[in-house]
Structure formats: structure tokens, C-alpha cells
C-alpha positions as CSV (number, residue, x, y, z in Angstrom):
1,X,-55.5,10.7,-33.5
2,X,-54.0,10.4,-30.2
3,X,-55.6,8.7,-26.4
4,X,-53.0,10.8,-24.7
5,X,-50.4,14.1,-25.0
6,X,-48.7,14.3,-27.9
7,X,-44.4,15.0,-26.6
8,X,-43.1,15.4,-29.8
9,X,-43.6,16.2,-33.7
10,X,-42.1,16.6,-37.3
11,X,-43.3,17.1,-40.7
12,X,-42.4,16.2,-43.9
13,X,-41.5,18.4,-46.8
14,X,-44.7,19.8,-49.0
15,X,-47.1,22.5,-49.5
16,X,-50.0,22.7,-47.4
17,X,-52.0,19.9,-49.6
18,X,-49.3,17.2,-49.0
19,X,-47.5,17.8,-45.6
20,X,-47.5,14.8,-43.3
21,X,-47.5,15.0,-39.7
22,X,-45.8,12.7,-37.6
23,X,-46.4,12.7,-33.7
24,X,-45.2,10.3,-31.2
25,X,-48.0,10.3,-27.5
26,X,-47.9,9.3,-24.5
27,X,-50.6,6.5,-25.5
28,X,-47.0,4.9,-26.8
29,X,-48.1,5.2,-30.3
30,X,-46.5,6.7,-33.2
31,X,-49.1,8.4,-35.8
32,X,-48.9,9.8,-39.5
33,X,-51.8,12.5,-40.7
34,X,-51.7,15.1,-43.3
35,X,-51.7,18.7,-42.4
36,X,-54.9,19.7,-44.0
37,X,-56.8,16.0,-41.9
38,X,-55.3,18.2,-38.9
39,X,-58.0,21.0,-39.8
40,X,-61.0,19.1,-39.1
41,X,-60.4,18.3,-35.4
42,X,-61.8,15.2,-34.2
43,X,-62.4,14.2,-37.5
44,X,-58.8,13.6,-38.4
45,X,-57.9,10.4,-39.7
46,X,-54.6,9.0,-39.8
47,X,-52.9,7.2,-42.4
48,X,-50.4,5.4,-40.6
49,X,-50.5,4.2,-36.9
50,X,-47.5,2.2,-35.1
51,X,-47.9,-0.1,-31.9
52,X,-44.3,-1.5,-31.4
53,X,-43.6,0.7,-28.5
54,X,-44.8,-0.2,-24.6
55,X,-44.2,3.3,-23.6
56,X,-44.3,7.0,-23.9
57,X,-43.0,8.0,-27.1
58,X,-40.8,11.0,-26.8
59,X,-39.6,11.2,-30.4
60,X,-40.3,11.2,-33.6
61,X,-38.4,12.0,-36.7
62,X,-39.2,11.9,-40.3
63,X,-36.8,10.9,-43.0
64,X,-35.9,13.7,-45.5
65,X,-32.8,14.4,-47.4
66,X,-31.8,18.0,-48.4
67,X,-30.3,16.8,-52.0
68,X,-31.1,18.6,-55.4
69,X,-34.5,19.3,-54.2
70,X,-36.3,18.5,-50.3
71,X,-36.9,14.2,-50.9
72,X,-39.4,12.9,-48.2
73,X,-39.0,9.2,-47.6
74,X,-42.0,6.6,-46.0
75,X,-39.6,6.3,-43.1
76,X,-39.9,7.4,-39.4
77,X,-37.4,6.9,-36.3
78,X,-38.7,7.0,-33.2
79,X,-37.5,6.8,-29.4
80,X,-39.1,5.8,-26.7
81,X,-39.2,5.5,-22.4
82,X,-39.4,1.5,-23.1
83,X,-36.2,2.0,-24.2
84,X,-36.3,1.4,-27.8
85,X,-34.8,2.7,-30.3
86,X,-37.2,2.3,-34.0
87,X,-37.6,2.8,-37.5
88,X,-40.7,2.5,-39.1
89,X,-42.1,2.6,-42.9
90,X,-45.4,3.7,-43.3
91,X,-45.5,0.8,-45.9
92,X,-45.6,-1.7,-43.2
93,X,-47.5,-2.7,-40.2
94,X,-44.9,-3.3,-38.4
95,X,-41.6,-1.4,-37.1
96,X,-38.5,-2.5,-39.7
97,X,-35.8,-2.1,-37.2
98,X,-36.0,-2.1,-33.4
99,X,-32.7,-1.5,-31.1
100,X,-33.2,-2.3,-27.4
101,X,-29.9,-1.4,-26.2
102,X,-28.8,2.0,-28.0
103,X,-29.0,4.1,-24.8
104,X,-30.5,4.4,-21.1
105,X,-33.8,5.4,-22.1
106,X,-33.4,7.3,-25.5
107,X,-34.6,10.3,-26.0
108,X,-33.7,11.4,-29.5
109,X,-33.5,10.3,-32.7
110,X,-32.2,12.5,-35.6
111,X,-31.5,11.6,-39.0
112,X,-28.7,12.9,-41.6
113,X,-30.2,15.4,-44.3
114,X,-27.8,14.4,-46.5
115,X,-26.4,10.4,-46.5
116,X,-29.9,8.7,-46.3
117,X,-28.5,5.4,-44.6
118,X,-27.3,7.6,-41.8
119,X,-28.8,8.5,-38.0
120,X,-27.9,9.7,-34.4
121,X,-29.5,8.7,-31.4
122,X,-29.3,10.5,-27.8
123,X,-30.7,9.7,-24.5
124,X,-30.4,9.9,-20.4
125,X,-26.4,9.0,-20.9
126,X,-23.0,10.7,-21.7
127,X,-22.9,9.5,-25.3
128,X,-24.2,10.4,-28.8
129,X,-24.3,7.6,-31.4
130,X,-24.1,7.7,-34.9
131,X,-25.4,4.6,-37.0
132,X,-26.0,3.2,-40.4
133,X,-29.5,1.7,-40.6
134,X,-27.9,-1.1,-43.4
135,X,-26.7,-2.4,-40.2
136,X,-27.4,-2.1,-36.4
137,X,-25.5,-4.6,-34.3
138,X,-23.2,-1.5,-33.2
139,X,-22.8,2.4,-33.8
140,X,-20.5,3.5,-36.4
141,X,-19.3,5.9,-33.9
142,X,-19.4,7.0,-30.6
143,X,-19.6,10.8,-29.2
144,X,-18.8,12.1,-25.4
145,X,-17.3,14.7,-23.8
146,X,-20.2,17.1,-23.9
147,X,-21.6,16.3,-20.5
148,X,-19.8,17.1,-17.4
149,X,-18.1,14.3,-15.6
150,X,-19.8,15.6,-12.0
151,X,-23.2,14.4,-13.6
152,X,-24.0,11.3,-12.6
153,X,-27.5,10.8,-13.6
154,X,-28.8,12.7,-16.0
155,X,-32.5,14.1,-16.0
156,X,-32.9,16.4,-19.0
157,X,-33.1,15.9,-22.5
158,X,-30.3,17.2,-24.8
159,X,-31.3,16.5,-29.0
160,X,-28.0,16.7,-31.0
161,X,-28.5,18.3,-34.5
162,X,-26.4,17.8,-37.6
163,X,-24.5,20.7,-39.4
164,X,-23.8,21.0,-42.9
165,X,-21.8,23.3,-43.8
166,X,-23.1,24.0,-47.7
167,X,-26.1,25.2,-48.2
168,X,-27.7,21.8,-49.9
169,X,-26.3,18.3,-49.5
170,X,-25.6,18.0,-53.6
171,X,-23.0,15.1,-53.8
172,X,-20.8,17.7,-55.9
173,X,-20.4,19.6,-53.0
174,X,-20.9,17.7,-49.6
175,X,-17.7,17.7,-47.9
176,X,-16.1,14.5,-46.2
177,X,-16.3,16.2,-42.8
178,X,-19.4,16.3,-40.9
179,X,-20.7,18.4,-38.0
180,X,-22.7,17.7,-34.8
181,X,-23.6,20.1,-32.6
182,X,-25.3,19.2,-29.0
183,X,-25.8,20.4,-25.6
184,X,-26.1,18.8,-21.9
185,X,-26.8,19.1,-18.6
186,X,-25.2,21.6,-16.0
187,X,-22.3,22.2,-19.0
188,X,-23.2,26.2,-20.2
189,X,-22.0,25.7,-23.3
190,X,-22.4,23.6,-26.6
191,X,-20.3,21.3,-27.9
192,X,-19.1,20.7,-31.6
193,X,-18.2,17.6,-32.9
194,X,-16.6,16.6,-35.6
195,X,-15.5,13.4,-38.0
196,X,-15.3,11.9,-41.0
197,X,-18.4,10.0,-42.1
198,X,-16.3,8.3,-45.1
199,X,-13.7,7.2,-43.6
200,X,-15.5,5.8,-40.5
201,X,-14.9,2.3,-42.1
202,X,-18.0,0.8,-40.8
203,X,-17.9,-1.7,-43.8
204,X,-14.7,-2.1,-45.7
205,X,-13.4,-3.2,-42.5
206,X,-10.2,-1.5,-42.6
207,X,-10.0,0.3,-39.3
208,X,-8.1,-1.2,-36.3
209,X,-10.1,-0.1,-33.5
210,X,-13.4,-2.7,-33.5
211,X,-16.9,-1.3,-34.6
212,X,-18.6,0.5,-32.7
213,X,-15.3,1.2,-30.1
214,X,-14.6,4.2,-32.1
215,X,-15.2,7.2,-30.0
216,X,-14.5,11.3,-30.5
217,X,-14.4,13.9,-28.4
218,X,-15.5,17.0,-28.4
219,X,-13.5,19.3,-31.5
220,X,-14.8,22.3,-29.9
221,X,-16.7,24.2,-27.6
222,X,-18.5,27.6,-26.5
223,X,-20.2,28.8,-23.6
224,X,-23.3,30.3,-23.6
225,X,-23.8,34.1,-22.5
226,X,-23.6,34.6,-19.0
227,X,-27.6,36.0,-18.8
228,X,-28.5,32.5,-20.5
229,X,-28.3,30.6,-17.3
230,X,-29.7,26.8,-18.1
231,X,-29.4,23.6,-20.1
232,X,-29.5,23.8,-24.2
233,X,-32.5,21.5,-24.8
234,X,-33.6,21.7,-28.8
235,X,-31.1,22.7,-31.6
236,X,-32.6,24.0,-35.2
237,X,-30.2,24.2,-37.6
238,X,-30.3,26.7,-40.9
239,X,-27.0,26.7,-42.7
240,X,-24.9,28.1,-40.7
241,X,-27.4,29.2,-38.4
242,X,-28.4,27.7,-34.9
243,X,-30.9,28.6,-32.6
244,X,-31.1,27.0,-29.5
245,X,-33.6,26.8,-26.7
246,X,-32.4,27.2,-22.9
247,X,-34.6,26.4,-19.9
């Protein structure tokens, strides 16, 4: 499947007979299998195989929206050490979207389980970015605060997660304000952000502060227990659950 280490991995939706597994190597490639292809070991064949990036890839992240019932989609973000940001369709040979200037050196890439044109992105800088894949030439918003102005250069990865407060994203009860939880570097705590994805006014145009200038600051924050001494890495969200790893 893979010429190198695999650094990261999602699935999609399914029972055992239809899962797909997504992994992104350190042979730069991105690769789709099915769970039960996984079982025969070498033998495993892939059904879909990217080659846009020119580096490690440290993410990937399959598209699936929480609505009436789990929906899987063909597509895939990815984030790489060539600095390139991508979304891919396992329809296609090649990536439909590329963005070469979303971060220094992105690390994550996370999309919304609810509003299907909607993502965040994450890397070895002080901001988070929230975009609309309909269109790319700048972030709908902009997120900071949550890393410690004495940090200079960051070195460790910190993957933002989306919270939803209902328990499925049905369009009766989604509400207008959204949730984004992260950690950082040297901060003990986690952050909480929080804005209004529908009234962001990425395309009616209405807002006086210029796409992709619109940034928010941290609505809240908690620090972690003293015993946890370390940086929150990984976020899982479950409702209105999180469990969070610490090195």
C-alpha cells in the first residue's frame, strides 16, 4: 500500500464489508483501501492512490457529514510538509483543489460534520483557518489566541476539532453558532472558539472587514490539571464529550 510509514489515518463510515481507509505516508502519497483489503497483508490493493504531494503527508481526512444518517463522500483533504494544503476525489486522478499558502507547513486538515462545503486547516503557526471549499482564494475566517505569544516557532502539532453541540447535525436543529476547540504549544490549557458560520458573509458580501481579514479570538479557555503537564496534541470529539491526548 505504502513505500514508507504511514503518519496519519481515517475511515469512512460503514460496517466492516464497506469501510474505507484513508492513509497519508511518508512516501508523500495519499491511499484509499477497504478495511477487509487491510486483512490480507501484502496483498492489499488500493483503490485510489494520489501523487500531488512532494512530501511527507501528515494528514489525511475523509469527508463525512453527521446529517439524518452518517453520509460518506468520495472526498479527502490532505496536508502536507511541501506545504500544501489538498482535496482530493477518489473519482479523479488528480487533486481538485490545491492551496500553497494556507499555513507554514500544515499540519491538519479537519472537515465540518455538518455544513459539507466547510473545513479548517492548522499548521506550524498561531492561526486556525476556516474555509469554504466553493471558494479558496482566502479563509472565511481566521482563529488565534490559542498559542502563547512567547512562542516563536512552533515545533508540535496541535489538530483543532469541531464541536456540535446537538447530538446529529439535522438542519432542524443545527444551531447558527459553531464550536472549535484546539490546543497549542507551551499554553496548559485548551482553547474554545466560537462564531457564527451564517453570518460569516463569505459570499453575500455584506461584511465590512475584507475576506479573509476576519479574525476571532479565543471565547474561552481552561487549563489542564496540574498532573497533565504537556501540549494537547489530538482532540476526539463525542457530543459533548472530548478526549484529548497530552504528551
Amino acid at each position: 500500500l505504502h513505500r514508507g510509514g504511514i503518519f496519519s489515518m481515517d475511515i469512512s463510515a460503514g460496517n466492516s464489508n464497506d469501510t474505507r481507509v484513508c492513509t497519508g505516508s511518508k512516501d508523500k502519497t495519499v491511499a484509499v483501501t477497504t478495511l477487509e483489503s487491510i486483512t490480507h497483508g501484502k496483498a492489499c490493493k488500493p483503490l485510489f492512490v494520489s501523487h500531488h504531494h512532494s512530501a511527507k503527508v501528515g494528514c489525511v481526512a475523509m469527508q463525512q457529514l453527521q446529517l439524518n444518517s452518517i453520509f460518506s463522500s468520495q472526498l479527502i483533504g490532505s496536508a502536507s510538509d511541501d506545504g500544501l494544503v489538498a482535496i482530493h476525489d477518489e473519482r479523479c486522478n488528480t487533486a481538485v483543489a490545491s492551496m500553497t499558502n494556507a499555513h507554514e507547513k500544515p499540519h491538519s486538515i479537519v472537515w465540518h460534520p455538518c455544513k459539507e462545503h466547510l473545513f479548517m486547516t492548522a499548521g506550524y503557526d498561531e492561526v486556525i483557518k476556516l474555509w469554504d471549499k466553493r471558494d479558496l482564494s482566502v479563509p472565511m475566517l481566521s482563529f488565534s489566541g490559542h498559542v502563547p505569544l512567547t512562542i516563536k516557532k512552533q515545533k508540535r502539532i496541535h489538530r483543532p476539532a469541531f464541536i456540535i453541540p446537538t447530538n446529529k447535525c439535522n438542519e432542524s436543529n443545527v444551531n447558527k453558532d459553531d464550536y472549535i476547540l484546539s490546543g497549542s504549544e507551551q499554553s496548559g490549557c485548551l482553547s474554545i472558539f466560537k462564531y457564527d458560520s451564517d453570518t460569516s458573509q463569505h459570499n453575500d458580501g455584506a461584511s465590512d472587514t475584507p475576506l479573509g481579514e476576519e479574525k476571532i479570538s479565543v471565547f474561552s479557555r481552561g487549563c489542564l490539571p496540574d498532573k497533565l503537564v504537556g501540549d494537547v496534541g489530538s482532540i476526539a470529539i463525542h457530543g459533548s464529550n472530548a478526549a484529548i491526548a497530552v504528551d
